[in-house]
Backbone atoms as SQL, in Angstrom:
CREATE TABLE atoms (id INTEGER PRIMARY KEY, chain TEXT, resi INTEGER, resn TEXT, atom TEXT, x REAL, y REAL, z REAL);
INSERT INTO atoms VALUES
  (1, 'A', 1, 'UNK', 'N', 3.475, -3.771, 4.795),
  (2, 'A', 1, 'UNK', 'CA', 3.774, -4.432, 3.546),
  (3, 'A', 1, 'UNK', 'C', 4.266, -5.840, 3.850),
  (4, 'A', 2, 'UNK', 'N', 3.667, -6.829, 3.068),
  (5, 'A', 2, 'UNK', 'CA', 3.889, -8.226, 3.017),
  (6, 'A', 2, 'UNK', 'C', 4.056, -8.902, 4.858),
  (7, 'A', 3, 'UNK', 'N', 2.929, -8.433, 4.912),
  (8, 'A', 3, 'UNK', 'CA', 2.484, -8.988, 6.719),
  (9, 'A', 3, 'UNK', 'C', 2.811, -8.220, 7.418),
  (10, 'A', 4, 'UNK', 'N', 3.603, -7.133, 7.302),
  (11, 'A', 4, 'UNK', 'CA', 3.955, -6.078, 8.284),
  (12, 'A', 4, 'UNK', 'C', 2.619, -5.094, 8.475),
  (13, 'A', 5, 'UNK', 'N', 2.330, -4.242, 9.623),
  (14, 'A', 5, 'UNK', 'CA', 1.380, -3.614, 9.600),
  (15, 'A', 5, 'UNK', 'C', 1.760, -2.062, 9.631),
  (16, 'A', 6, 'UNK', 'N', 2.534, -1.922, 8.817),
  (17, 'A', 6, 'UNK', 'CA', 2.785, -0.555, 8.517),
  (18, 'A', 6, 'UNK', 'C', 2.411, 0.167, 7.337),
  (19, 'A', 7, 'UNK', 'N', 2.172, 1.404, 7.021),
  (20, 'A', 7, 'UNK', 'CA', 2.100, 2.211, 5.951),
  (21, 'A', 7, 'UNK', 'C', 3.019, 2.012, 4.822),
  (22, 'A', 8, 'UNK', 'N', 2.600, 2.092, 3.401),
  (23, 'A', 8, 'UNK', 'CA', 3.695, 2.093, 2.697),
  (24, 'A', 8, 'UNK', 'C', 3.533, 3.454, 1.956),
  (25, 'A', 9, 'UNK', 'N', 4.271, 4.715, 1.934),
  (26, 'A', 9, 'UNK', 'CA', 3.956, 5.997, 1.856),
  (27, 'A', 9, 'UNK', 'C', 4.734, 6.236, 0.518),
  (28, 'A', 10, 'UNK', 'N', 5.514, 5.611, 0.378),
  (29, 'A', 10, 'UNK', 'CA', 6.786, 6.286, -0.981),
  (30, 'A', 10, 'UNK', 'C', 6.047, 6.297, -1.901),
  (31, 'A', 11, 'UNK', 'N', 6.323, 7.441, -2.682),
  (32, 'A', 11, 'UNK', 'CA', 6.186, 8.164, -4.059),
  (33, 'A', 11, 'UNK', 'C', 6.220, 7.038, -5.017),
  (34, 'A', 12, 'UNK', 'N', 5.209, 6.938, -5.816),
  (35, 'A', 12, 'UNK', 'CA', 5.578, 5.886, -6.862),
  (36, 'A', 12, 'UNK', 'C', 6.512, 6.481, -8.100),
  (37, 'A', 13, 'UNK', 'N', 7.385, 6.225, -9.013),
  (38, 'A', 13, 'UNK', 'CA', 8.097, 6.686, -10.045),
  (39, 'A', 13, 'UNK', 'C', 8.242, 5.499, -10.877),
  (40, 'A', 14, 'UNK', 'N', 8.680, 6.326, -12.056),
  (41, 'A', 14, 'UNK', 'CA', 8.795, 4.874, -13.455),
  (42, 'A', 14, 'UNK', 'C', 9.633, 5.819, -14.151),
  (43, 'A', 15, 'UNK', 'N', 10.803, 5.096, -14.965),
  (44, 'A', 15, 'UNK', 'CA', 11.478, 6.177, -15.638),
  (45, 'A', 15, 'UNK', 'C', 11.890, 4.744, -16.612),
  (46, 'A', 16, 'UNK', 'N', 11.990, 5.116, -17.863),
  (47, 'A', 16, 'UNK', 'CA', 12.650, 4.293, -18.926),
  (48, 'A', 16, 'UNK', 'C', 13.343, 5.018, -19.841),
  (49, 'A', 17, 'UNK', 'N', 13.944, 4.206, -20.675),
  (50, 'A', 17, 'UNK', 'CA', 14.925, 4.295, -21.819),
  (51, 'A', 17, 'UNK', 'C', 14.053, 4.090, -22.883),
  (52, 'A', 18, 'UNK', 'N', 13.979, 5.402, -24.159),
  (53, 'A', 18, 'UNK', 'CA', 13.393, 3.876, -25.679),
  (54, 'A', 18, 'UNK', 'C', 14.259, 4.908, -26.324),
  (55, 'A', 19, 'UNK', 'N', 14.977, 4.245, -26.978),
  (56, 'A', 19, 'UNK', 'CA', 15.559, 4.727, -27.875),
  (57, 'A', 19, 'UNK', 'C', 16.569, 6.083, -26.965),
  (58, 'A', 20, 'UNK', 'N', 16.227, 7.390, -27.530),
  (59, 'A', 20, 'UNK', 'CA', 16.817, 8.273, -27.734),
  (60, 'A', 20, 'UNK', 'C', 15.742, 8.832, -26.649),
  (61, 'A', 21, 'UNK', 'N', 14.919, 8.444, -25.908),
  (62, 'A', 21, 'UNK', 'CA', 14.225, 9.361, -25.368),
  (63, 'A', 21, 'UNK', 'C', 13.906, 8.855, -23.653),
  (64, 'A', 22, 'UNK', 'N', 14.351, 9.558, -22.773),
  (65, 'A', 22, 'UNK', 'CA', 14.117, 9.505, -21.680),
  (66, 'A', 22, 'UNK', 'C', 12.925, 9.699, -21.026),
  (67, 'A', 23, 'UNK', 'N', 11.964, 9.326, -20.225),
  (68, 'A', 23, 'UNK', 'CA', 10.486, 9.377, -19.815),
  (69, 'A', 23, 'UNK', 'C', 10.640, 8.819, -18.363),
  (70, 'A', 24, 'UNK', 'N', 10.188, 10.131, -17.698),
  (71, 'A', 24, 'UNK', 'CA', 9.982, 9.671, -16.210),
  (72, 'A', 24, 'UNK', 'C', 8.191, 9.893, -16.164),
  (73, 'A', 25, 'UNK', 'N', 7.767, 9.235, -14.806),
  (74, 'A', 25, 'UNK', 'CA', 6.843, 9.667, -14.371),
  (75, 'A', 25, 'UNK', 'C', 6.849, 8.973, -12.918),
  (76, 'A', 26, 'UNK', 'N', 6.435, 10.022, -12.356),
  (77, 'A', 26, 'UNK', 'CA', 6.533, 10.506, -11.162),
  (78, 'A', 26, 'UNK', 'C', 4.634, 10.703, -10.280),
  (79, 'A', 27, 'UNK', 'N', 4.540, 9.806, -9.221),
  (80, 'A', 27, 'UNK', 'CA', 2.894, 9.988, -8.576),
  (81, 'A', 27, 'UNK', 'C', 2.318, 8.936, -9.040),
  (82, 'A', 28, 'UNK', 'N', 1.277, 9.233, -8.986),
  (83, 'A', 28, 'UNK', 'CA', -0.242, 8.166, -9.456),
  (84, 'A', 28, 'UNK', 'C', -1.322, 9.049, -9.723),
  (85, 'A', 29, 'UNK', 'N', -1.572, 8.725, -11.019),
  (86, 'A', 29, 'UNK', 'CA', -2.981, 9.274, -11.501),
  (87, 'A', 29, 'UNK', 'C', -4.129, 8.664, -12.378),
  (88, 'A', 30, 'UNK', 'N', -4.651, 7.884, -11.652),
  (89, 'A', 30, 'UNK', 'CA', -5.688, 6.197, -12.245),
  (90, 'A', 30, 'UNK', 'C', -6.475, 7.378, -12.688),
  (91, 'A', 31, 'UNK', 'N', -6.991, 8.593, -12.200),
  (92, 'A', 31, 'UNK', 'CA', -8.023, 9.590, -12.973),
  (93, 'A', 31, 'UNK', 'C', -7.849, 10.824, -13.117),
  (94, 'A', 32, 'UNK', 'N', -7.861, 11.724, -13.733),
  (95, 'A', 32, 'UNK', 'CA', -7.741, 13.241, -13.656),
  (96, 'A', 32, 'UNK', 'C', -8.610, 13.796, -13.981),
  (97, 'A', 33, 'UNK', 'N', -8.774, 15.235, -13.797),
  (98, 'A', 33, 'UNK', 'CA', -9.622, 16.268, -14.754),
  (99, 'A', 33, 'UNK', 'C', -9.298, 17.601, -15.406),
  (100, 'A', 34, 'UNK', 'N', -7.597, 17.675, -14.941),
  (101, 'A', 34, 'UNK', 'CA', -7.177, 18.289, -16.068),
  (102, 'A', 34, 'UNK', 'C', -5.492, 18.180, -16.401),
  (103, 'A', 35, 'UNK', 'N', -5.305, 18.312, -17.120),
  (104, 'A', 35, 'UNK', 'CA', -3.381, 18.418, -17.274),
  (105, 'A', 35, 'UNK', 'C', -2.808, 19.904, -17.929),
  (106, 'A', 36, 'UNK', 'N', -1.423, 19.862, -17.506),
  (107, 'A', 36, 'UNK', 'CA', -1.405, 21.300, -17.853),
  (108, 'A', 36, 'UNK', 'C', 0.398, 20.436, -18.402),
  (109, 'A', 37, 'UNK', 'N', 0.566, 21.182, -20.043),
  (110, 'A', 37, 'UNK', 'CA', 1.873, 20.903, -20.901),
  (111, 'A', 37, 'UNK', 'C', 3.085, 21.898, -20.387),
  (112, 'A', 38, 'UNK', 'N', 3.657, 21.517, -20.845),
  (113, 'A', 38, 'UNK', 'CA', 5.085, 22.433, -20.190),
  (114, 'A', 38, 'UNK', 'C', 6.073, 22.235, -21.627),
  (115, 'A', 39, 'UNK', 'N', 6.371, 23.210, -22.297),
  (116, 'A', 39, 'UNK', 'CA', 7.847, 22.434, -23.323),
  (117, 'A', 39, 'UNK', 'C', 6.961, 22.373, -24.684),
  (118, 'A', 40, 'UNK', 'N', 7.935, 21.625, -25.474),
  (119, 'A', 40, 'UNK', 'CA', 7.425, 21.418, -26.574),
  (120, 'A', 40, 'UNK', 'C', 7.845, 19.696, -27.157),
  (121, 'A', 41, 'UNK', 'N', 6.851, 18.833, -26.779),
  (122, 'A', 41, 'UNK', 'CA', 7.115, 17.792, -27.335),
  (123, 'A', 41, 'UNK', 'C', 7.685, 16.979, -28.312),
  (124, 'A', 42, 'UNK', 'N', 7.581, 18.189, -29.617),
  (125, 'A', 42, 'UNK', 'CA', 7.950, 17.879, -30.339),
  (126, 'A', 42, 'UNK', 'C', 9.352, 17.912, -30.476),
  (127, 'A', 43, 'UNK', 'N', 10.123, 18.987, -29.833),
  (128, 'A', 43, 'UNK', 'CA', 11.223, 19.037, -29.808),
  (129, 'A', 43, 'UNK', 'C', 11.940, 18.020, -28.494),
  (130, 'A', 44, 'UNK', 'N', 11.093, 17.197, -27.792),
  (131, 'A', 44, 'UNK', 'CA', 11.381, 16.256, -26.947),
  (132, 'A', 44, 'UNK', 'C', 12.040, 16.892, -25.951),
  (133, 'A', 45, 'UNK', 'N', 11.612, 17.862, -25.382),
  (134, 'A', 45, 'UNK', 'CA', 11.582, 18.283, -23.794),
  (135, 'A', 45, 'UNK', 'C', 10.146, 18.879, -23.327),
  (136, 'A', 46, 'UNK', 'N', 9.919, 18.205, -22.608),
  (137, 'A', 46, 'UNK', 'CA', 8.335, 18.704, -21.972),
  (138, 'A', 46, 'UNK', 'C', 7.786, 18.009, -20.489),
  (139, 'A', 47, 'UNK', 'N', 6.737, 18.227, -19.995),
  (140, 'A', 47, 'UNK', 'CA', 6.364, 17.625, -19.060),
  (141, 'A', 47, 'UNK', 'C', 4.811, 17.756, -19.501),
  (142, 'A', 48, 'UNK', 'N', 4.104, 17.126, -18.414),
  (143, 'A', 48, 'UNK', 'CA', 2.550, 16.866, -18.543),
  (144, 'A', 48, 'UNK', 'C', 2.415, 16.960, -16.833),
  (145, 'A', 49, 'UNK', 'N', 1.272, 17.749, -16.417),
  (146, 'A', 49, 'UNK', 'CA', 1.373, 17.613, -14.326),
  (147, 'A', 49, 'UNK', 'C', -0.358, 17.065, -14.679),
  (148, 'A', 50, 'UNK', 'N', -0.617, 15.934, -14.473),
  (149, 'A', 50, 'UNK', 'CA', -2.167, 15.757, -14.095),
  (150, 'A', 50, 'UNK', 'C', -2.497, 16.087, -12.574),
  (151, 'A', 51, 'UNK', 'N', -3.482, 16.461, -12.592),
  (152, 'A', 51, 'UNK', 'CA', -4.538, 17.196, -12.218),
  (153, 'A', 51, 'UNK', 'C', -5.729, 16.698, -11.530),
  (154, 'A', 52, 'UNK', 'N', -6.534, 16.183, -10.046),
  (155, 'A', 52, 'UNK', 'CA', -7.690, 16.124, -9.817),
  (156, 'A', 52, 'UNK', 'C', -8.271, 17.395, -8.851),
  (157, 'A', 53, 'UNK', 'N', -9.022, 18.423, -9.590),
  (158, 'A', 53, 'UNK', 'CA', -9.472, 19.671, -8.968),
  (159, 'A', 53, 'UNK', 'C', -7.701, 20.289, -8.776),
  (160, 'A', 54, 'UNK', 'N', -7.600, 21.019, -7.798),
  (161, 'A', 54, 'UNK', 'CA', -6.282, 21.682, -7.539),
  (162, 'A', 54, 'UNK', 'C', -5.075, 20.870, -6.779),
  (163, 'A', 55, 'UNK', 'N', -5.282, 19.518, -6.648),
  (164, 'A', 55, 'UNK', 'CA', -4.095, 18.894, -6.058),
  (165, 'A', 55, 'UNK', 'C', -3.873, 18.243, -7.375),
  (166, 'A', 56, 'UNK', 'N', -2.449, 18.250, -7.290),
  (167, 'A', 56, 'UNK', 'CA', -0.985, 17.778, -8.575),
  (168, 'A', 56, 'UNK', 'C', -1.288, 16.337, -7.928),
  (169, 'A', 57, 'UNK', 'N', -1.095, 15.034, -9.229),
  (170, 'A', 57, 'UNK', 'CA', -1.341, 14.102, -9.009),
  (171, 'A', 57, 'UNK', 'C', -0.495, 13.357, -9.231),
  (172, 'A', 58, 'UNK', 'N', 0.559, 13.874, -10.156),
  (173, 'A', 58, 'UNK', 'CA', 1.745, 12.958, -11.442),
  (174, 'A', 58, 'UNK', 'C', 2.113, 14.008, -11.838),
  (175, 'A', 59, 'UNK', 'N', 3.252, 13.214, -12.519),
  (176, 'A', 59, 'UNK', 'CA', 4.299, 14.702, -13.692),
  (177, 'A', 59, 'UNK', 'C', 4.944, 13.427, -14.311),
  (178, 'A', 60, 'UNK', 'N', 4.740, 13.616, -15.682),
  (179, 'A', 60, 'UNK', 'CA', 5.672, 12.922, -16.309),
  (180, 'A', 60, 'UNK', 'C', 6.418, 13.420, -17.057),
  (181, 'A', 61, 'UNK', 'N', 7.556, 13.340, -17.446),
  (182, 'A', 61, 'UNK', 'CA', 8.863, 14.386, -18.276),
  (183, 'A', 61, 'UNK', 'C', 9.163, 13.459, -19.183),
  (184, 'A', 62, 'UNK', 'N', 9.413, 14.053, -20.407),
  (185, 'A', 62, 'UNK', 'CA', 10.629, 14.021, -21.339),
  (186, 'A', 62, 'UNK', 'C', 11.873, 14.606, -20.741),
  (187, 'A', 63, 'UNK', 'N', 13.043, 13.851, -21.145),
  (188, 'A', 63, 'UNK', 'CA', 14.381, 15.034, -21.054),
  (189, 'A', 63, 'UNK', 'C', 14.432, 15.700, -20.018),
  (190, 'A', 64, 'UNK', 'N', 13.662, 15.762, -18.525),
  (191, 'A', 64, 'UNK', 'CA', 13.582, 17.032, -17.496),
  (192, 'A', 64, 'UNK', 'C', 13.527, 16.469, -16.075),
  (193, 'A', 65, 'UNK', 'N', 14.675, 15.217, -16.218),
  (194, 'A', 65, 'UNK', 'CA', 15.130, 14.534, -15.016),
  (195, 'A', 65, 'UNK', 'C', 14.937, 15.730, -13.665),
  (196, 'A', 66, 'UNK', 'N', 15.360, 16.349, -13.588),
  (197, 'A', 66, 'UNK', 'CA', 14.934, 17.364, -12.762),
  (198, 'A', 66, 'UNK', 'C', 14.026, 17.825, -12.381),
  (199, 'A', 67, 'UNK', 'N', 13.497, 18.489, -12.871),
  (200, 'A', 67, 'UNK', 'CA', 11.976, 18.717, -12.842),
  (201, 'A', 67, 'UNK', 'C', 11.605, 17.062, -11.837),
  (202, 'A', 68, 'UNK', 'N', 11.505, 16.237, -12.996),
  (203, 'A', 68, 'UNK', 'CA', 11.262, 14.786, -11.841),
  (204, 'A', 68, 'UNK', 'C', 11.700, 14.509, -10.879),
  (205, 'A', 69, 'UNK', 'N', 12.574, 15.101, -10.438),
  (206, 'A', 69, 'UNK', 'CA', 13.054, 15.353, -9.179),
  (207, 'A', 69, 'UNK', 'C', 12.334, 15.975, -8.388),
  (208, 'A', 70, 'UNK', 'N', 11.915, 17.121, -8.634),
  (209, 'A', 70, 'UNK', 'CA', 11.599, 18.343, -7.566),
  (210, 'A', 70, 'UNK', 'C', 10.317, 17.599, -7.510),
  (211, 'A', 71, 'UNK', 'N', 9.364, 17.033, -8.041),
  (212, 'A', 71, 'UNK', 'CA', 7.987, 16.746, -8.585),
  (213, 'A', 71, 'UNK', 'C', 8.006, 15.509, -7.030),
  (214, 'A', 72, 'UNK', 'N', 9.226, 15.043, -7.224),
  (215, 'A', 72, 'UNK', 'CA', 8.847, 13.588, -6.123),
  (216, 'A', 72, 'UNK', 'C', 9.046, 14.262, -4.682),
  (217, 'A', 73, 'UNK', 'N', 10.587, 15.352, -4.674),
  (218, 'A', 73, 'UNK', 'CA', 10.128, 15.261, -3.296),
  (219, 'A', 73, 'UNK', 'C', 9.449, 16.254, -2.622),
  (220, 'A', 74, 'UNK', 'N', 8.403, 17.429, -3.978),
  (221, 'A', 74, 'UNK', 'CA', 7.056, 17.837, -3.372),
  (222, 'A', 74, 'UNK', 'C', 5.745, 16.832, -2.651),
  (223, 'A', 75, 'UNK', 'N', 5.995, 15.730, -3.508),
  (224, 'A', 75, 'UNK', 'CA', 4.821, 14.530, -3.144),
  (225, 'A', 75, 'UNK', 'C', 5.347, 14.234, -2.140),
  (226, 'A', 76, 'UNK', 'N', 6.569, 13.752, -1.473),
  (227, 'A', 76, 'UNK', 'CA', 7.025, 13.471, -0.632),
  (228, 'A', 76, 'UNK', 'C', 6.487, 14.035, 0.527),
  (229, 'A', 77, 'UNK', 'N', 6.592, 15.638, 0.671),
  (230, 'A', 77, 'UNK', 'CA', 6.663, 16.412, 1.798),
  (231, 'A', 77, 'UNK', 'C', 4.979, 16.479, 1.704),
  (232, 'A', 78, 'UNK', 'N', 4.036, 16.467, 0.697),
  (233, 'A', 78, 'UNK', 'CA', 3.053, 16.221, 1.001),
  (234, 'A', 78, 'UNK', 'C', 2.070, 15.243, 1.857),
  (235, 'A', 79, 'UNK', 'N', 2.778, 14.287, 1.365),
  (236, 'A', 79, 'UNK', 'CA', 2.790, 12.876, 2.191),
  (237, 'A', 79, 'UNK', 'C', 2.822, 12.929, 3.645),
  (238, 'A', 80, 'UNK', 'N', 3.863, 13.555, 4.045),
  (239, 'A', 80, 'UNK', 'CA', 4.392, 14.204, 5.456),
  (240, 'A', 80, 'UNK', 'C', 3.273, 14.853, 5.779),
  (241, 'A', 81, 'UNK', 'N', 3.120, 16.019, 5.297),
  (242, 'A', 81, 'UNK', 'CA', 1.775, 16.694, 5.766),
  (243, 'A', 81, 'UNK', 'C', 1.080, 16.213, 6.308),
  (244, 'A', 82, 'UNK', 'N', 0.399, 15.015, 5.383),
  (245, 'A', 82, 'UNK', 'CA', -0.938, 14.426, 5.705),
  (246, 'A', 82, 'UNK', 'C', -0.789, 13.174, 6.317),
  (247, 'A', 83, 'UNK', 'N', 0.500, 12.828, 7.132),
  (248, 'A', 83, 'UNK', 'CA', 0.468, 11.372, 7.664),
  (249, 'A', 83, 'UNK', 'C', 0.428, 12.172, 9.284);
């Protein structure tokens, strides 16, 4: 990174504030082919995990800071795996 010739491996994450509602997301997913809901949105706790074939790509949460937790440092140890 920025002239260095090393890997840059970390988990990407985004988490904001609007209003009354907390939103993380956690990974990278420029494409998917499927997502699977968790919760009930409407009541503003939920998650979304996209999907390409059977590897988890992203998780983004309402309200389930946690969950966003566990979500990064599965990607994490995946990462590991495959470096």
């Amino acid at each position: 990174m920025l002239g260095r010739k090393e890997r840059f491996d970390a988990v990407p994450f985004f988490w904001s504030q609007h209003y009354d509602a907390a939103i993380s997301y956690v990974g990278h997913a420029s494409a998917w082919d499927r997502t699977e809901l968790s919760g009930d949105p409407s009541a503003g706790d939920c998650s979304v995990t996209y999907f390409k074939g059977e590897r988890k790509l992203a998780v983004a949460t309402l309200f389930r800071d946690l969950e966003s937790l566990r979500a990064e440092v599965a990607f994490e140890q995946s990462i590991g795996a495959c470096a």
